[in-house]
Every structure is written in C-alpha cells, then in structure tokens.
N, C-alpha and C positions, 0 to 999 in steps of 0.2 A: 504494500500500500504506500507506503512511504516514498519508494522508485517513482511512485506514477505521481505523486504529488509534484517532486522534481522534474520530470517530463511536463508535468500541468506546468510551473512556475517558467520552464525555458521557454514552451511554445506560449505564452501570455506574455512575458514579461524579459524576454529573450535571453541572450545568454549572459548579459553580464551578473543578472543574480545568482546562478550560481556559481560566476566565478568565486562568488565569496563567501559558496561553503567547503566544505572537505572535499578531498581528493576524489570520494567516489561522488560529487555531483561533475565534477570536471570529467569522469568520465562518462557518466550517464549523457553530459552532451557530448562529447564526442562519439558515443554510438548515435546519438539522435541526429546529429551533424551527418554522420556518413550514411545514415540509413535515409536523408533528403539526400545527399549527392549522389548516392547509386540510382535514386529513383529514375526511372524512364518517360522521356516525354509523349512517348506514344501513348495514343487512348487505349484504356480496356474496351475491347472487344465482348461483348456477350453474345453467345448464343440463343439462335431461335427459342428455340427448347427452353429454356433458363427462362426468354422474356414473356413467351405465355405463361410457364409456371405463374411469375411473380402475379400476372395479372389476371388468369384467373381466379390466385388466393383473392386480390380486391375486390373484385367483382363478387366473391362467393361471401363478403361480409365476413371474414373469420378477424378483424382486425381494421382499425384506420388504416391509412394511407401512410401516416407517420410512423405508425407504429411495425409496417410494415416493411416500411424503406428502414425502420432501425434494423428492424429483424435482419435483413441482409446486408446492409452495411453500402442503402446506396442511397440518393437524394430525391425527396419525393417527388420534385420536378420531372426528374427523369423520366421516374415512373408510371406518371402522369401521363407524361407525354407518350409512353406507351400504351396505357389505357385507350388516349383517346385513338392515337394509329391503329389498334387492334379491334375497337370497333367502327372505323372508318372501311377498315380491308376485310371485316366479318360480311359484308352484304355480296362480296366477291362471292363468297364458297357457295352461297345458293346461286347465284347469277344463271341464266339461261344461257350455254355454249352457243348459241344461234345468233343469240343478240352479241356476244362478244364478235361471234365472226363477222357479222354486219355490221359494227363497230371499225373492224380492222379495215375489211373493203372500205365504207365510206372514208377514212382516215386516209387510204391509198391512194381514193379518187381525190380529196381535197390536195394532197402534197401534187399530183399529175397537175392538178387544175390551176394551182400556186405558179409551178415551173412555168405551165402554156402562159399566165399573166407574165411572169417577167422576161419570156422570152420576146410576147408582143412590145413590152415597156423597152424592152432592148433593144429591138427594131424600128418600132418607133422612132427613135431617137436617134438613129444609122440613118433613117429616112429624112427627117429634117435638116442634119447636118449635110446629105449631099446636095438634098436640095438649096439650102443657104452656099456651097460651094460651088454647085453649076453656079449661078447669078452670079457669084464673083468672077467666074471664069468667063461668061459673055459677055459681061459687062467690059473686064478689058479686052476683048478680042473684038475688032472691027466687024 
C-alpha cells in the first residue's frame, strides 16, 4: 500500500517529492520513469470479438457504463462510441442481399454517370479554347 501511495504522490505531484524521501522512493521513480519510457506510441489495437463482448455486457444492463469501462480498464468514451457503431452496423445483419446488390449497381451507374459529366466538362472547355484560337488565327491572317 504504501508503494502505490508513492507512485500516487510522483504521478500528482511529480518527481521532485520524492526526491526527498529515502532511497526506495528514488527508486520506485525510476521504475515509474522507465516503465513511461518503454511505453509505445502505437494505439492498442482490440479485437472484434473483445469489442462486442464489452458491448453486449452494456446493453445487457449487468452494470453502468463507468463501471464497466473500470471493469476492463478502458474509457467510457471509447466504449460508447462503440455502442453507438454496433448499433448503427446491427441493421446491416438483417439487410435484404437484393437491396445491397441494387445499392452496388446504382453506386456503379452514379460513378459511370460522374466520369461521362466530367468528361463532357473536359471537352467543353477543349471546344471553346479552339474556338477563341481559330478567331485569333483569322483575324491575323488576311
């Protein structure tokens, strides 16, 4: 108990207080010192699996939210924000395949229909400038 008081007192109040108790708080920072310098900048990564677990436990009321993000040691914003993504993507699993497929076509015929716009907007615009350049060109030619 005592240790973690010391660890309380570094990470509050940083490390010059315990420069000025005994040797072992000078070491307990320098394990706390090296245990942030090894840390990694890369995000944790969780697993599918892992992220319904947590959010069915929400959904199934065995617990707040807070009390849930303590239970694994994560922040409830997180896990919020996967609540609300895993009932956004639930309406997916019933979905009719037929409508998704007719979803896909008309998405392919929009991007086609996109391209034929800016290929006319391209041309377009090739058309005017030769035409502004013939006028220059008979204009100076007798």
């Amino acid at each position: 108990m005592q240790e973690l008081y010391h660890i309380y007192l570094f990470l509050y109040n940083g490390p010059r207080k315990l420069d000025r108790k005994n040797k072992k708080n000078k070491l307990i920072k320098k394990v706390i010192l090296n245990h942030y310098k090894n840390m990694s900048n890369t995000r944790q990564r969780y697993s599918s699996e892992y992220k319904v677990k947590i959010v069915l436990e929400i959904l199934s009321n065995t617990g707040t939210l807070t009390e849930i993000a303590w239970k694994y040691g994560l922040h409830p914003t997180m896990i919020s924000g996967w609540k609300t993504e895993f009932l956004e993507r639930s309406k997916e699993i019933f979905a009719d395949p037929r409508i998704k497929k007719i979803d896909t076509e008309l998405k392919e015929k929009e991007e086609a229909l996109d391209e034929a716009h800016r290929q006319i907007g391209q041309l377009t615009i090739e058309r005017d400038w030769l035409k502004k350049k013939y006028k220059q060109l008979w204009l100076l030619w007798p």
